[in-house]
C-alpha positions as CSV (number, residue, x, y, z in Angstrom):
1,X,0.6,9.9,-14.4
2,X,-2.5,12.2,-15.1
3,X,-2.3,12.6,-18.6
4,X,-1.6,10.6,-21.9
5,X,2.1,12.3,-22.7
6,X,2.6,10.9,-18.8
7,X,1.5,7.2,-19.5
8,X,3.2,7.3,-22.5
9,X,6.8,8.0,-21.5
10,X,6.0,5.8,-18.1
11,X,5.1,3.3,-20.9
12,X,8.6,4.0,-23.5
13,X,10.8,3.8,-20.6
14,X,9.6,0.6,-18.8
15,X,9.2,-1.3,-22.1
16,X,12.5,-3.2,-21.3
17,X,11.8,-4.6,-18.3
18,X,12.0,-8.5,-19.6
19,X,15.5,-7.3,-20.9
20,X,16.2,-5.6,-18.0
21,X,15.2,-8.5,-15.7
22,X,13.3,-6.0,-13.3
23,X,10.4,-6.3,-11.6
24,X,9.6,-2.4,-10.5
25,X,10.0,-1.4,-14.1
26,X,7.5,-4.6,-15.4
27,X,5.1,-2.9,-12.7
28,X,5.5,0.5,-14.1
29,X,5.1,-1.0,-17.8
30,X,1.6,-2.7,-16.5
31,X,0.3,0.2,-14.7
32,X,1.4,2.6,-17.8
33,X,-0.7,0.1,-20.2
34,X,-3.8,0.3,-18.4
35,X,-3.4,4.0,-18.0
36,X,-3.1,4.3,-22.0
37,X,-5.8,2.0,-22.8
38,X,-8.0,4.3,-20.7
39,X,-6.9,7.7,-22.1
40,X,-5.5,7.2,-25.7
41,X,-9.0,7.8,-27.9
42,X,-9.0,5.5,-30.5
43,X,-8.4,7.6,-33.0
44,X,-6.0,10.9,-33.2
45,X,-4.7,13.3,-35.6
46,X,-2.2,14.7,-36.6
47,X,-1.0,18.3,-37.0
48,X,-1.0,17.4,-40.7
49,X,-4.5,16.3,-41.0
50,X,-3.1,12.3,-41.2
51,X,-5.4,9.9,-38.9
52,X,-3.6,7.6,-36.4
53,X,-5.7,4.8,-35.5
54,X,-4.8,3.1,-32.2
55,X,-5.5,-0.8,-32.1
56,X,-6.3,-1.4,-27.9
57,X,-5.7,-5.3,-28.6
58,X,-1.9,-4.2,-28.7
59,X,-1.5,-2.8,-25.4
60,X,-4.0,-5.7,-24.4
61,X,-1.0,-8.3,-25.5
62,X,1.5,-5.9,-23.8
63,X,-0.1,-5.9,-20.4
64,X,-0.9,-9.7,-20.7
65,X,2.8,-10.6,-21.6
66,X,4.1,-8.1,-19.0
67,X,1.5,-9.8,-16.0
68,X,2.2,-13.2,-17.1
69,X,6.2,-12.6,-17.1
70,X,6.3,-10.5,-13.9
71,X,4.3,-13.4,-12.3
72,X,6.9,-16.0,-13.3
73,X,10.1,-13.3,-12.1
74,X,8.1,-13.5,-8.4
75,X,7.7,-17.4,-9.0
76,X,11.4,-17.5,-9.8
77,X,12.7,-15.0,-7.6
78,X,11.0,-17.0,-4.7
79,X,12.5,-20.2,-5.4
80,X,10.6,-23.3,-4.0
81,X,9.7,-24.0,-0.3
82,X,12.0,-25.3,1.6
83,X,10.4,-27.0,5.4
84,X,12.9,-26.7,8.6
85,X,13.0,-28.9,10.9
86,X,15.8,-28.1,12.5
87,X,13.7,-27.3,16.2
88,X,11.5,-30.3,15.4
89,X,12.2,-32.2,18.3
90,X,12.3,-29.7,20.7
């Protein structure tokens, strides 16, 4: 993922990782966010002279929602601790 076209279709098809209830893809989504924030310039134009501003609090609240639910998925998918003691007394 070297370049913004790159980050950006990492970033498209990982978006429905929530939906898709998977954990690789919410790790691709995260990875592609920070990778956009740190190559899409702020602003970008168009072949048609239009301007395209980019607002970097968006894919802030992406990667913060995509941390925060990939976090509970591990919490989840681990389940709680369960002690044996079924050697105990040996």
């Amino acid at each position: 993922m070297s370049d913004y076209s790159d980050a950006y279709a990492a970033y498209i098809s990982n978006a429905d990782y929530d939906t898709e209830a998977d954990a690789t893809k919410a790790a691709a989504f995260i990875s592609a966010c920070r990778k956009l924030m740190l190559l899409m310039p702020k602003r970008a134009r168009h072949g048609s002279g239009e301007e395209l501003e980019v607002d970097p609090a968006t894919l802030r609240d992406e990667l913060r929602g995509a941390q925060a639910w990939l976090a509970r998925y591990r919490r989840a998918v681990k389940g709680p601790r369960l002690s044996d003691f079924s050697n105990f007394r040996d």
